[in-house]
VEXDREN-2710 file (C-alpha; in Angstrom, 1 decimal):
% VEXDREN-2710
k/r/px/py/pz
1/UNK/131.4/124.7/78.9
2/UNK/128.6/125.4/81.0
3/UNK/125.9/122.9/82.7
4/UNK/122.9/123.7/82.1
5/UNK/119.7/121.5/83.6
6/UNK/116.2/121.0/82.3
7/UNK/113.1/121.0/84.3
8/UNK/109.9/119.6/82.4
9/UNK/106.4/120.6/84.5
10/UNK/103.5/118.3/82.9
11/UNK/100.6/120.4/84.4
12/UNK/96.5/120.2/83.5
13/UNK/96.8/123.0/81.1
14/UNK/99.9/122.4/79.3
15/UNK/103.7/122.0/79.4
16/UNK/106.0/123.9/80.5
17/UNK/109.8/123.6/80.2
18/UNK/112.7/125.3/82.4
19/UNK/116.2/125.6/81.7
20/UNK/118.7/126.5/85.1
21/UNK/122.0/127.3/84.8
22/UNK/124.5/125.7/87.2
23/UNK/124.6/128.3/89.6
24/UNK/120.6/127.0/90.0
25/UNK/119.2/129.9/88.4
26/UNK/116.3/129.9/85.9
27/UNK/117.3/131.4/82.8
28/UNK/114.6/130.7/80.3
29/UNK/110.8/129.0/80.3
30/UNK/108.7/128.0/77.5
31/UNK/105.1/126.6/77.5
32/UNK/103.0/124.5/75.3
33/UNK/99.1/124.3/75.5
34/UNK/97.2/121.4/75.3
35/UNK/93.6/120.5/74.5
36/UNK/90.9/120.2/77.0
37/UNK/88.5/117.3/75.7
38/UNK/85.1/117.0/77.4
39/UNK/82.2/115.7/76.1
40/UNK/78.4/115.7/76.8
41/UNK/78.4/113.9/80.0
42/UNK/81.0/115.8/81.4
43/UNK/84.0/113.4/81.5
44/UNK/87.5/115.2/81.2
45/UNK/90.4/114.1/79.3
46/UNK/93.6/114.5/77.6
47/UNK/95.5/113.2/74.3
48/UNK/98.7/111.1/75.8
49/UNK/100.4/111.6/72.3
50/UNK/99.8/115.1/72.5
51/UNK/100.9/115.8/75.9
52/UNK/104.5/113.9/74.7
53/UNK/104.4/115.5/71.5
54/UNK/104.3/119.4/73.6
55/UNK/106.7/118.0/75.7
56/UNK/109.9/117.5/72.9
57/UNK/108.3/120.4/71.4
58/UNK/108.3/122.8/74.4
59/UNK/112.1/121.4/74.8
60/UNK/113.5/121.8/71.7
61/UNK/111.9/125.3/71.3
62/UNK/113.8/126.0/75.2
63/UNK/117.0/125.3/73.8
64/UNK/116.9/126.9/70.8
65/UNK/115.3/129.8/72.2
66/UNK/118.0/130.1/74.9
67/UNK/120.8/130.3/72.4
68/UNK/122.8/127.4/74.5
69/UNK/124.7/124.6/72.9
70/UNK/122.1/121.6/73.3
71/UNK/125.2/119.4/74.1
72/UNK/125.4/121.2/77.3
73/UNK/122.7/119.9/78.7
74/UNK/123.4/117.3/81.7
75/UNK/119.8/116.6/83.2
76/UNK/116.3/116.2/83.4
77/UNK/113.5/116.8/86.1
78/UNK/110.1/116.0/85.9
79/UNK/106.8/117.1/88.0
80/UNK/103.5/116.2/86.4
81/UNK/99.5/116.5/86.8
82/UNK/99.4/113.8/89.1
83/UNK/95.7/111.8/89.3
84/UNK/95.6/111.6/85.5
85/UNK/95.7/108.1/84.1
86/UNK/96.0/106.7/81.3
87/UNK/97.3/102.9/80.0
88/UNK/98.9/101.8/77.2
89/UNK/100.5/98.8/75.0
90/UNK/103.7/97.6/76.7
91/UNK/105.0/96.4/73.2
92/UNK/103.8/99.0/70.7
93/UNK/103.7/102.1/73.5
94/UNK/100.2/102.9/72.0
95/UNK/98.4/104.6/74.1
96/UNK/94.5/102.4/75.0
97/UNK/92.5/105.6/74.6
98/UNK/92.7/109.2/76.2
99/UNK/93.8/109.9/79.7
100/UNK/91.6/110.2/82.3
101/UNK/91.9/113.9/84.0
102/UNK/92.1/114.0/87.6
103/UNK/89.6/116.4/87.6
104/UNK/86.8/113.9/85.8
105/UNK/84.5/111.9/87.8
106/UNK/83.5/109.1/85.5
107/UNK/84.7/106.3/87.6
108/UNK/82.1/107.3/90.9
109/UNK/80.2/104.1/90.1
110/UNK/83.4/101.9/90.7
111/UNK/83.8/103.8/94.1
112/UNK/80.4/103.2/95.6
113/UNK/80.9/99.6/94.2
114/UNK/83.9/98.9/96.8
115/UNK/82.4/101.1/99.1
116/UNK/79.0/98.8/99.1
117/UNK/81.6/96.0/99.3
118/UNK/82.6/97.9/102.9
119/UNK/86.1/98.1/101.9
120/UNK/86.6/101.9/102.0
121/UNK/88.2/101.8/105.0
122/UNK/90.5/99.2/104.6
123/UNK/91.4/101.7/101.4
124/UNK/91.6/104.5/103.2
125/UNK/93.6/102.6/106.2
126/UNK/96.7/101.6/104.1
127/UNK/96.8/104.3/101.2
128/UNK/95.8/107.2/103.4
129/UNK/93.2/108.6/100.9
130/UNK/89.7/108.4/101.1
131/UNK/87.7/106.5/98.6
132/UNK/86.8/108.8/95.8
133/UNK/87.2/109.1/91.9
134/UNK/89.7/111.5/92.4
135/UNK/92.3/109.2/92.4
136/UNK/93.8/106.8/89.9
137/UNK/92.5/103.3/91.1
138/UNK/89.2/103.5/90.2
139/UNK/90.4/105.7/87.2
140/UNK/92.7/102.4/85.9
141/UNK/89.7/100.4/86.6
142/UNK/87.4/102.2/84.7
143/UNK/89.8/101.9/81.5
144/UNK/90.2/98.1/82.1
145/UNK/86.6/97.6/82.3
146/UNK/85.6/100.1/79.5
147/UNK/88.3/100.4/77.2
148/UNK/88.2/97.8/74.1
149/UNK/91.4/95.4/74.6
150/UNK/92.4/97.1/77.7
151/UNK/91.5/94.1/80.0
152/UNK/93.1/91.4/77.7
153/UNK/96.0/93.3/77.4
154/UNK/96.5/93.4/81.2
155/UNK/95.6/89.8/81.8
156/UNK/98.5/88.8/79.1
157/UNK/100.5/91.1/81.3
158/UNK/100.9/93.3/77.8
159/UNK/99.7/96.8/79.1
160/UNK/101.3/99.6/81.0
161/UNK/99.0/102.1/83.2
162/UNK/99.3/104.7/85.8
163/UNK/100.1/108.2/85.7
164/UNK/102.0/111.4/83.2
165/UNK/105.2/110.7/85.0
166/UNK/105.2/106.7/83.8
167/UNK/103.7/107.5/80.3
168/UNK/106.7/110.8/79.7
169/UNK/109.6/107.9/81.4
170/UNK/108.6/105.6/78.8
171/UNK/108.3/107.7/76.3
172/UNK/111.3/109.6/76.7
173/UNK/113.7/106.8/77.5
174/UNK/112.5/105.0/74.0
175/UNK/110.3/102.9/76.1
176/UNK/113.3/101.3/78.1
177/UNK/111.8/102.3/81.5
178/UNK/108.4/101.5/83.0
179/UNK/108.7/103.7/86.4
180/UNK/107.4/105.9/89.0
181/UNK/108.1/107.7/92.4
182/UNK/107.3/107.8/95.3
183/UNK/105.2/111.0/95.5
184/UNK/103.3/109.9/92.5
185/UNK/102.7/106.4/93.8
186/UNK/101.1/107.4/96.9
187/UNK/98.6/108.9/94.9
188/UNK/96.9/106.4/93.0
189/UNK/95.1/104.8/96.1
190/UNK/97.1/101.0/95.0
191/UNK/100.1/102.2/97.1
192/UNK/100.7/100.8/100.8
193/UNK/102.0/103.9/101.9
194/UNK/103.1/101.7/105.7
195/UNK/104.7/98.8/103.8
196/UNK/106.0/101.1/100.8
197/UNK/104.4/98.9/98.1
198/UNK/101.6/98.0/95.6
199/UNK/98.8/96.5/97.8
200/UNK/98.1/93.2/96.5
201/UNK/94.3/93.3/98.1
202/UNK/93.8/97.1/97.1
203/UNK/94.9/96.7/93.4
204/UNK/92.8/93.4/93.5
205/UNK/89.7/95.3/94.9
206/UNK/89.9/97.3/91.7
207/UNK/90.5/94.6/89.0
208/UNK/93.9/95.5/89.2
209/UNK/97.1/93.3/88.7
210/UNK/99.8/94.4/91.0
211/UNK/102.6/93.1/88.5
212/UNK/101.3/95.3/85.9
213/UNK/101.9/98.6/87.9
214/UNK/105.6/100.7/87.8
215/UNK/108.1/99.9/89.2
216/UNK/108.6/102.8/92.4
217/UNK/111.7/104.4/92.7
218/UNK/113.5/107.3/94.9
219/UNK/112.1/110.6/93.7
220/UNK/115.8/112.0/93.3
221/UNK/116.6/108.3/91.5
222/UNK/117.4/108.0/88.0
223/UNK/114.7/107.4/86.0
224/UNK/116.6/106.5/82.8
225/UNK/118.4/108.7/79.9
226/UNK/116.7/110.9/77.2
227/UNK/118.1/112.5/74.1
228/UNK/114.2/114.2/73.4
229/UNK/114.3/111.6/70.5
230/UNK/117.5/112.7/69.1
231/UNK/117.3/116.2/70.2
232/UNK/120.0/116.0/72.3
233/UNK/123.4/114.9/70.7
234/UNK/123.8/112.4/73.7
235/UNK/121.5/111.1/76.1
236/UNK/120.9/112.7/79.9
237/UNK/119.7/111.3/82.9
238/UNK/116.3/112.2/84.4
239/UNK/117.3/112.3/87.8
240/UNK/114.5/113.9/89.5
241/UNK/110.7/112.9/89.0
242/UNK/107.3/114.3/91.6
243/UNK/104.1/114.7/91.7
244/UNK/103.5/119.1/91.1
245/UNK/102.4/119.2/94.3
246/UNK/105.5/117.6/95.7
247/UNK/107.4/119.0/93.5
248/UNK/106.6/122.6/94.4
249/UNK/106.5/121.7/98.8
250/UNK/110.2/120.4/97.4
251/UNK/111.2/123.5/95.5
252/UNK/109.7/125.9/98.9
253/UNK/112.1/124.7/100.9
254/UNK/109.3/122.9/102.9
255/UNK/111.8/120.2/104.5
256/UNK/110.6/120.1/107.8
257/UNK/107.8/118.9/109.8
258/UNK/105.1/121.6/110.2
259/UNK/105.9/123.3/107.0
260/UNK/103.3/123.8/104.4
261/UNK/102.3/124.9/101.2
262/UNK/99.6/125.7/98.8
263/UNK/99.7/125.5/95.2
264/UNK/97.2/127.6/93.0
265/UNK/96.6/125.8/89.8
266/UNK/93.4/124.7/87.5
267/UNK/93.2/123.2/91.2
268/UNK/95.0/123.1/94.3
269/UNK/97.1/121.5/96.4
270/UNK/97.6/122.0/99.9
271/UNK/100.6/119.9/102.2
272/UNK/101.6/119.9/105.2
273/UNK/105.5/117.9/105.6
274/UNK/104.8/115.6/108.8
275/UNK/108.3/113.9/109.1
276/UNK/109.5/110.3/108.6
277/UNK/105.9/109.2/110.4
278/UNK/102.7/108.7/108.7
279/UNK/99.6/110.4/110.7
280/UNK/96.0/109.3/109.3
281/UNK/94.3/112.1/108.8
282/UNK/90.2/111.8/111.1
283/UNK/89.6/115.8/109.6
284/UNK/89.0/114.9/105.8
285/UNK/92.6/115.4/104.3
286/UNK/95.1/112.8/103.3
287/UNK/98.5/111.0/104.2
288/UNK/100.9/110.5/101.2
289/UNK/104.7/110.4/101.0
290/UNK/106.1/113.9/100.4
291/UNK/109.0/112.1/98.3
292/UNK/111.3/109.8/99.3
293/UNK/115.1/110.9/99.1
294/UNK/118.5/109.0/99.5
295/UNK/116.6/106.2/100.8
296/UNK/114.7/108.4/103.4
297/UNK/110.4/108.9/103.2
298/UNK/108.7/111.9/104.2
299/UNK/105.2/112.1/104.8
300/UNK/102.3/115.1/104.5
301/UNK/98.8/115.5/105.1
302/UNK/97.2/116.8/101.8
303/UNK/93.9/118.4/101.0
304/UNK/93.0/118.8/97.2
305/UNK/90.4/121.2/95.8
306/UNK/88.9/120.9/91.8
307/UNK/88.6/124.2/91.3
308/UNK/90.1/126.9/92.4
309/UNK/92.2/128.2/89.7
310/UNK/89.6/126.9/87.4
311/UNK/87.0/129.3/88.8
312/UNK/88.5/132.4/87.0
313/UNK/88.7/130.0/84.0
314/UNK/84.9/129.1/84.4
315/UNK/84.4/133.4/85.1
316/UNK/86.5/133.6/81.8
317/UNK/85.1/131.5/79.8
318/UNK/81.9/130.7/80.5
319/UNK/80.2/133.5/82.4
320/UNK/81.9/136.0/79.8
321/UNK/82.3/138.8/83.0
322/UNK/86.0/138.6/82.7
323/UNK/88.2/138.4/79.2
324/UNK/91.4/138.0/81.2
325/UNK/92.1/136.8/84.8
326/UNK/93.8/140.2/85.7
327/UNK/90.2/141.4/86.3
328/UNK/89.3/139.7/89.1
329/UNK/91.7/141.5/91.6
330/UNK/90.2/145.2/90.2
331/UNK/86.4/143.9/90.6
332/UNK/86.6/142.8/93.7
333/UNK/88.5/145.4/95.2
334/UNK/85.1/147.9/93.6
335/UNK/82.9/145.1/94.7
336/UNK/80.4/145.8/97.9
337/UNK/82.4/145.1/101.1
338/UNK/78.7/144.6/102.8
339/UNK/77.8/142.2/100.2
340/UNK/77.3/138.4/101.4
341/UNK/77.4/136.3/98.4
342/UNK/79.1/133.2/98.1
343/UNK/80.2/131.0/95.2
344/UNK/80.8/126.9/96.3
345/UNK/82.2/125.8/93.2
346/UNK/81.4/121.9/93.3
347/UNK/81.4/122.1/89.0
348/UNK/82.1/118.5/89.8
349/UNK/82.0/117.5/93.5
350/UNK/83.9/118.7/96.3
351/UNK/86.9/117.2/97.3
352/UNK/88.9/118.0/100.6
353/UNK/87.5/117.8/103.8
354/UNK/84.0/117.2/102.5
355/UNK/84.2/114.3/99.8
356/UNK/81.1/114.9/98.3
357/UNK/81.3/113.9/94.3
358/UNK/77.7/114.2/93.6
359/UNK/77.8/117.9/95.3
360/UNK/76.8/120.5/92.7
361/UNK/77.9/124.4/92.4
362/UNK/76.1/127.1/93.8
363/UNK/75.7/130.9/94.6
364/UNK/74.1/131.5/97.6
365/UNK/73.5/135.0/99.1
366/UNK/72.8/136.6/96.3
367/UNK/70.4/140.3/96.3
368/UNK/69.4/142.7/93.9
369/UNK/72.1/144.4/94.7
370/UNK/75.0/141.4/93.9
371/UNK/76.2/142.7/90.6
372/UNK/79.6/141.4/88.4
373/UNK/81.9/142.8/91.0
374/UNK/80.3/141.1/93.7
375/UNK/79.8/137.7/92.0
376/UNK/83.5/138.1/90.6
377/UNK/84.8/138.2/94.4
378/UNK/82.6/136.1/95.5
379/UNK/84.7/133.8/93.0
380/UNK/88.3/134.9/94.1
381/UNK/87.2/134.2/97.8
382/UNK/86.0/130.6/97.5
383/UNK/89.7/130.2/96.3
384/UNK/90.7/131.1/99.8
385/UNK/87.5/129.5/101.9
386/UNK/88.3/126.4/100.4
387/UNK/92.2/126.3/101.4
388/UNK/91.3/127.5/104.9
389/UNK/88.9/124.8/105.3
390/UNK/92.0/122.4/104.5
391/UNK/94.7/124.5/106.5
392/UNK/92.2/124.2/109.1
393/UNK/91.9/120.6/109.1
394/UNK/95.7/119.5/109.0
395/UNK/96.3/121.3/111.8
396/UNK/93.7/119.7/114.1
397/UNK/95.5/116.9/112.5
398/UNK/99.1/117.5/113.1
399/UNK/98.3/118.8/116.5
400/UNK/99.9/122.3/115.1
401/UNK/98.9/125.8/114.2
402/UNK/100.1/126.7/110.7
403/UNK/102.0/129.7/111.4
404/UNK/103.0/130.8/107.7
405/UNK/101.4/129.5/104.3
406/UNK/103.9/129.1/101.3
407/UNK/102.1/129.8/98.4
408/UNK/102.4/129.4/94.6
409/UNK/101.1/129.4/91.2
410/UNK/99.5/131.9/88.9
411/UNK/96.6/133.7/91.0
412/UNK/98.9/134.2/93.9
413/UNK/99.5/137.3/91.5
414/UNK/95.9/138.6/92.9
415/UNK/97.0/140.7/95.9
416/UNK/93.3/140.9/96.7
417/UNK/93.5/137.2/96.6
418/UNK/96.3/136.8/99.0
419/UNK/95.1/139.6/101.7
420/UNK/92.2/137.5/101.9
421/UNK/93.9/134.0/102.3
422/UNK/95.8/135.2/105.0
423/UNK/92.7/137.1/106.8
424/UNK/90.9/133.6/106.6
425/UNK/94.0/131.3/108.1
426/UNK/95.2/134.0/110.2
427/UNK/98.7/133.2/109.2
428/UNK/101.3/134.9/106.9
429/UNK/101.2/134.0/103.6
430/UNK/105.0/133.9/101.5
431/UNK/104.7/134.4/97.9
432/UNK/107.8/134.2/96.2
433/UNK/108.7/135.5/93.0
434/UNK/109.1/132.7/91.0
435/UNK/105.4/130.9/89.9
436/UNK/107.9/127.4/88.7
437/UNK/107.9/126.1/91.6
438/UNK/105.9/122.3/90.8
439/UNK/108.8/122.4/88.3
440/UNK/111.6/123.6/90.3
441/UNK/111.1/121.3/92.8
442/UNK/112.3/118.0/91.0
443/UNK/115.2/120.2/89.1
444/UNK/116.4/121.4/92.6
445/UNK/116.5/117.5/93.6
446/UNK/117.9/116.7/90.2
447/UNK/120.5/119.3/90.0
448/UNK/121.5/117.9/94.0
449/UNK/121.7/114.6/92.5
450/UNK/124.1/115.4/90.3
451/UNK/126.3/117.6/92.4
452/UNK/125.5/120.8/90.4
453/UNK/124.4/122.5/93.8
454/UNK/123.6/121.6/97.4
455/UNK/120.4/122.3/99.9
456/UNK/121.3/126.4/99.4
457/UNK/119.7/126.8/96.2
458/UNK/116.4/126.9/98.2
459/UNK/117.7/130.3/99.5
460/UNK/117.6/131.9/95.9
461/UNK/113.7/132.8/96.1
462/UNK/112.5/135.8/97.7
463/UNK/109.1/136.2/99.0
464/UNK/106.3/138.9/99.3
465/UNK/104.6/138.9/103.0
466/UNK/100.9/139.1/103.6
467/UNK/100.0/139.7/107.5
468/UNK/96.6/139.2/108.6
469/UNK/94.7/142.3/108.6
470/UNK/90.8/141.7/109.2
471/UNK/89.4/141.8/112.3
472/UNK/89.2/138.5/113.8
473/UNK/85.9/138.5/114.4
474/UNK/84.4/139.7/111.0
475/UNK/87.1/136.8/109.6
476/UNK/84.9/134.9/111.5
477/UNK/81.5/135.2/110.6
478/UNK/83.0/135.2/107.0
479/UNK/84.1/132.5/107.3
480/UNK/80.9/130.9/109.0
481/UNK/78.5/132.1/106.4
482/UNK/81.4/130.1/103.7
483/UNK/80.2/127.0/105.8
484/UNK/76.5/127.5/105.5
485/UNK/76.7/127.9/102.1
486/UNK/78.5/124.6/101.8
487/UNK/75.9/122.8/103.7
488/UNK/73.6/123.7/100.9
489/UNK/75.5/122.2/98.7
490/UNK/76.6/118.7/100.0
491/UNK/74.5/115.7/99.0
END
């Protein structure tokens, strides 16, 4: 018989499911779309019951697809979107209305409200995030103080909220386990990411009752069993469970201090691993836990951007100047080198370093001469100004120089893209040849768990080098007229 092991990657757009063999290898992936839901004002969100639905479906349709014997099966991984929120009846598993996206900045006025209280440092001081709708505190808040029922539900200690991780754990384990990890946990802004637990004054600061909040757990812990509501003919454990972005620092091999990564999704994510101790970041970015494994934390500076992948989409879309995101890398390679436009694409704030979420999007630069190529690579390069603002950062943070930039997610196919992130950092950037990795990352740590392979399955990806090849000093004044244009921008 052979082992096979299932990684489930709960991502903005949809779901995606991975089946690995034992030797760690990934055989098969399907994906599932979900529905985008935003309204007039703006405000982003997502069907709970959907997102569960896609997720047995995208399983089931894995298994089948694959040809293996579903009893072969012996585990479960999950990385999810990770800001998203959402609660629900602890009884009945109901969700209380649609999950807020991470992306949606409805909750602002709950922000400003504990920042007029002048408790956004004390925030920032023991979660390591800065104040900002971003995050799921004020995202729980705005449900219990919006949502009909919500707030009696949490005062008879009834409800369960937080984020996709909790909601799938519950649903998957017949509603047997209310839980989270430790990546995902330190990024709801409730977590005392010193002490290592909900922060009775934090959660209170937001209406929010500690007790009612998961119960945190060791990323490469079991989370409960699943069958995939009696897809399975027995149930497995899930034995691995991160944030994407942890998930995919985990599946780069980025174990040590120094390392970093940045994922290119509908947003982005970029980390740098600091070790066992927590720095506070005074540059913009973020202290979370990386994950905590065997017992042991780990700790990174984080910087994370709205858009980024979500530019192409909004090029897409739309602008209509692109049907497909393939495009982008043949327009602006035709595009004017001498041209001097730039896109800051604050569609809804801007997050990392600048924290601005009444910022709004802009093209500056433009001449009679800017045409679709120019405008489109004008769009691919904010992609890259905005992670070298955060690389940038972190290492005036970490007191290091980043030397070499992991990278993953789908536009790392843009080799345009790529030659021009690493002429901005002035660092290599790695891609490697698998785009998984957000879901890799908590199959590697549950296949470890289980014994099906050790720390050398990090070894199986191989990687495509990009050297810095600008001149240093047009990378500069780039990269200086990319500031300018942000200061037009901020609020």
């Amino acid at each position: 018989m052979g082992k096979y092991l299932i990684g489930i990657d709960q991502s903005t757009q949809g779901t995606k499911a991975l089946l690995f063999d034992q030797e760690g290898n990934l055989i098969k992936r399907t994906d599932k779309a979900h529905r985008q839901i935003i309204n007039e004002k703006g405000w982003v969100s997502h069907d709970p019951e959907e997102i569960y639905r896609n997720t047995l479906e995208a399983v089931r349709n894995l298994v089948q697809e694959s040809g293996i014997p579903a009893g072969d099966v012996v585990g479960v991984g999950i990385s999810n979107q990770r800001e998203t929120s959402l609660a629900w009846d602890r009884s009945t598993g109901e969700p209380l209305g649609q999950a807020i996206v991470w992306q949606c900045a409805r909750a602002v006025d709950i922000c400003e409200r504990v920042e007029r209280a002048g408790q956004a440092e004390a925030v920032r001081s023991r979660t390591g995030i800065n104040l900002s709708p971003y995050f799921p505190a004020s995202k729980i808040a705005w449900i219990l103080e919006n949502v009909e029922g919500a707030k009696e539900k949490a005062d008879s200690g009834n409800i369960c909220h937080g984020t996709i991780d909790t909601w799938l754990i519950y649903k998957l384990t017949g509603g047997k386990e209310y839980k989270t990890d430790y990546s995902n946990a330190s990024r709801t802004q409730l977590f005392n990411i010193f002490e290592l637990k909900w922060d009775q004054e934090i959660c209170e600061l937001f209406g929010i009752n500690p007790d009612n909040m998961a119960e945190v757990c060791d990323s490469d812990s079991c989370f409960g069993e699943t069958d995939f509501n009696g897809f399975l003919p027995h149930p497995v454990p899930i034995h691995g469970v991160l944030g994407d972005s942890h998930g995919a620092l985990f599946g780069q091999g980025c174990l040590k201090p120094g390392m970093t990564k940045s994922t290119y999704g509908t947003g982005s994510s970029i980390m740098m691993n600091i070790g066992e101790k927590p720095v506070l970041s005074t540059h913009g970015v973020v202290t979370s836990l990386a994950w905590s494994m065997n017992g042991k934390v780990n700790y990174v500076l984080e910087g994370n951007l709205n858009y980024t992948g979500a530019v192409i989409t909004w090029l897409k879309d739309d602008m209509k100047l692109i049907s497909s995101p393939g495009e982008t890398q043949k327009l602006a390679e035709e595009a004017s080198k001498d041209d001097k436009t730039y896109l800051v694409p604050a569609f809804s704030g801007l997050g990392a370093p600048y924290w601005d979420s009444r910022a709004t999007a802009a093209v500056v630069g433009m001449t009679r001469t800017t045409k679709k190529p120019e405008l489109v690579k004008a769009a691919v390069e904010c992609i890259a100004y905005q992670i070298t603002d955060i690389v940038n950062a972190m290492s005036e943070d970490a007191g290091v120089k980043v030397e070499e930039l992991r990278v993953d997610g789908g536009p790392t196919r843009n080799s345009y893209l790529m030659q021009f992130q690493s002429d901005m950092t002035r660092a290599a950037v790695q891609v490697p040849d698998a785009e998984e990795l957000s879901g890799m990352g908590p199959a590697f740590a549950a296949g470890i768990a289980l014994g099906l392979w050790d720390e050398n399955i990090f070894n199986k990806l191989n990687r495509t080098k990009y050297e810095p090849e600008m001149n240093e000093k047009e990378a500069e004044q780039k990269y200086l007229g990319w500031k300018k244009a942000v200061e037009r921008v901020l609020m």
